[in-house]
N, C-alpha and C positions, 0 to 999 in steps of 0.2 A: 504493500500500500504506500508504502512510504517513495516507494518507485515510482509507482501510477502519477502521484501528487506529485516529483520533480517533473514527471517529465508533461502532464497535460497543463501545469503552470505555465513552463517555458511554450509552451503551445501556445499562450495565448497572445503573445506577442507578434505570432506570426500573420504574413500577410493573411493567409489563408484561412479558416479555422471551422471547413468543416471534415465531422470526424464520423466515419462510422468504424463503432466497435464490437467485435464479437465475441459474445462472451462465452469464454472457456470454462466458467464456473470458479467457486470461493464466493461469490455476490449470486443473488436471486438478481433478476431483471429487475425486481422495485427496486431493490440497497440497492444495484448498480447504477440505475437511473439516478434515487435523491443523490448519489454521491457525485455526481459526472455534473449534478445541477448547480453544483459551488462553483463552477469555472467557466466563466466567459468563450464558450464554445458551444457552437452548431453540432452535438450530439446525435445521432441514431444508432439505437444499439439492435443488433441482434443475435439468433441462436439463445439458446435457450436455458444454458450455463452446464452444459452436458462438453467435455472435453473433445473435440471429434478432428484434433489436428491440426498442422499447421498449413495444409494444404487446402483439405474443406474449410476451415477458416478464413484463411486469407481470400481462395476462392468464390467463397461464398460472398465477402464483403464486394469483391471488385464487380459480381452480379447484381448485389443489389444496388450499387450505381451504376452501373449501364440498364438498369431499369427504373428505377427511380428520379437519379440526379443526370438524365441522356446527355445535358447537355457540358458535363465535366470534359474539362481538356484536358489533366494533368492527374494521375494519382501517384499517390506516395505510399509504401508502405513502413507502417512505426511501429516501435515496440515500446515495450515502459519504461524499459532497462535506459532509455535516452533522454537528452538535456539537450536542448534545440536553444539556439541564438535567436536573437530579434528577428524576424523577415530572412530566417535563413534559406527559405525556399527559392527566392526573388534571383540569386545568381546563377540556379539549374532550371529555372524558368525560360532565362535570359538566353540560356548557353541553350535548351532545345530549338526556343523560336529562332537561333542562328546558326544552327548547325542540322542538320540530315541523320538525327541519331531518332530510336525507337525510347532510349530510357539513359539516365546519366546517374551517377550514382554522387554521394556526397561524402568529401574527406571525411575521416571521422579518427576521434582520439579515445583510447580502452582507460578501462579503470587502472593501467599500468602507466597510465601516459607515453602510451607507444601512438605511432602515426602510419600506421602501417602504408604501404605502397613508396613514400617518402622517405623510409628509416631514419625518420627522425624519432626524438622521444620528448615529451614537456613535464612539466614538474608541474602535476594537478594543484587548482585551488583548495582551500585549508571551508570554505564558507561556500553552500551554493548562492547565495546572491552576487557570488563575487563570477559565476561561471558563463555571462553573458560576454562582460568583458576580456575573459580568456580565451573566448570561445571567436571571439571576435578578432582577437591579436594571432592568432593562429593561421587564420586566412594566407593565401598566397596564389598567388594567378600562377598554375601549375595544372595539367589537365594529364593525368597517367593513365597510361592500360590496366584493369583490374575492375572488380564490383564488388560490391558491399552494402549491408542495408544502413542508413536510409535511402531508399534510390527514387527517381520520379520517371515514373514513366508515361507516352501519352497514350492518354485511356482509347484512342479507335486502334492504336497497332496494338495495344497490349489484348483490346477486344476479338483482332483480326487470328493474332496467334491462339489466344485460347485460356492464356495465363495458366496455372495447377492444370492438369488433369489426374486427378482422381482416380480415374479408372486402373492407371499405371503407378503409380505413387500411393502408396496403400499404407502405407509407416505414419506414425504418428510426424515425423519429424526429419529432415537430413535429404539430400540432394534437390529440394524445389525449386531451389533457386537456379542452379543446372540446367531443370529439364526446361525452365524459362529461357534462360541464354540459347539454348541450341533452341528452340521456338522462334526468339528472334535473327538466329543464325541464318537459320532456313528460309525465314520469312524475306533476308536481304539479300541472302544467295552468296556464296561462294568468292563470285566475282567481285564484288565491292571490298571484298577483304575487311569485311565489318567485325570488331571486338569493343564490348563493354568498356566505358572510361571512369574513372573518379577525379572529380572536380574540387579541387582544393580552394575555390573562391568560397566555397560556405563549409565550414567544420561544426560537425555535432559531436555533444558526446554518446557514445555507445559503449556500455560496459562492459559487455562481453559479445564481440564481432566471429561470425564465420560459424563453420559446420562445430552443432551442437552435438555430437556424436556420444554423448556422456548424459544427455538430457532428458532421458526415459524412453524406453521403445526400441525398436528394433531397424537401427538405421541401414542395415541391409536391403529389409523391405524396401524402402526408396531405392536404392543402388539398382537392386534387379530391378524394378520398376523402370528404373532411367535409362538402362540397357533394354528392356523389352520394346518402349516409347523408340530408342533412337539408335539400338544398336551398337557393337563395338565402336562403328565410325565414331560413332558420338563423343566415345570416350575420348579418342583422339584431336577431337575438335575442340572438344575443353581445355585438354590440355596446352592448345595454344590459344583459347580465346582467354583462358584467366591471364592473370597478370601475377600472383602470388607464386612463389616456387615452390611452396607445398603443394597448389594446387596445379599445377604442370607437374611434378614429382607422381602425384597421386594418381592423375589419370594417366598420365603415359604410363606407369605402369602398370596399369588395369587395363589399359587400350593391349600393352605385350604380352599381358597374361590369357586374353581374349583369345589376340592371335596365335598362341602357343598350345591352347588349348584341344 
């Protein structure tokens, strides 16, 4: 709770502020609601507080704006574990409306004060009121290969691709983020030599970034899910669309164990 509360605070700073949440359960829909109604934000919540994954969750939410809110240009997807700057949406906004990309992802700094993609590291504030203005000195016009959540993407291509599919991804948790990238891989084709970037003009914080592989469930499930969805090839494509070198380490060597097999 104490998470939810830094991070739909710093939320409400933002240009933007509507939110829909899906709720995994600990809150009924009421407590969820009166609680979400302390904070200057455009709330809708749904799901029914039944646990049902990160896939039909997240899924589920980008459905009921392209049914509800049609005419949304931009989503973003957030978790609690973050601490958002003023208007920190406004330079990945900037950066879609001028560039030929599907989704941009935003720097972001761990509870170690690491910067990943940049190898840099910062020496965390002592006060969150003090982490608007850190969040803020961090910034750097710097545009690298890699992704990471929070990312914004534009809701007709991420509509076009399909975002989760469920059918294939069956784990509560671990490669969704994956089988979206080769989604928009495919979507752009080969030829354009299109890979995911992260944008250092807006830094959030994110406590704990990347594959949650320790976080309950059986993240196998997604794996073969993500190979069934796309195949060896796929694994091979990751491996050069990510930008991290655990993640090129990891799939090229599942891409060699494929083909050995």
């Amino acid at each position: 709770m104490k998470l939810a509360i830094s991070c739909l605070r710093s939320l409400e700073n933002s240009t933007y502020k509507t939110i829909v949440v899906y709720n995994q359960g600990n809150l009924s829909n009421d407590n969820l609601e009166s609680f979400i109604k302390s904070f200057h934000l455009d709330c809708h919540i749904i799901g029914d507080g039944t646990n049902v994954g990160t896939t039909v969750g997240r899924q589920k939410c980008f459905e009921y704006i392209w049914k509800n809110i049609p005419d949304t240009l931009y989503i973003s997807e957030l978790h609690l574990d973050m601490i958002f700057s003023q208007n920190w949406e406004d330079p990945l906004v900037t950066y879609l409306e001028n560039n030929e990309e599907p989704l941009v992802s935003c720097g972001i700094v761990d509870k170690k004060g690491a910067m990943p993609f940049l190898n840099k590291n910062a020496a965390l504030p002592e006060q969150l009121s003090q982490y608007d203005e850190f969040l803020m000195g961090l910034r750097t016009d710097s545009v690298v290969q890699g992704f990471t959540n929070p990312c914004i993407h534009i809701s007709e291509i991420l509509k076009k691709t399909g975002g989760y599919n469920a059918a294939f991804l069956k784990g509560r948790q671990c490669f969704e983020d994956d089988s979206m990238l080769l989604g928009y891989y495919y979507y752009y084709g080969t030829k354009r030599g299109w890979y995911p970037k992260v944008n250092y003009n807006s830094v959030v914080y994110h406590e704990i970034a990347g594959q949650r592989m320790t976080a309950g469930g059986k993240s196998a499930d997604n794996f073969d899910g993500l190979v069934k969805q796309y195949g060896t090839m796929g694994l091979k494509a990751l491996s050069e669309l990510h930008g991290s070198p655990w993640h090129k380490h990891y799939f090229l060597t599942r891409y060699q164990e494929g083909v050995n097999k």
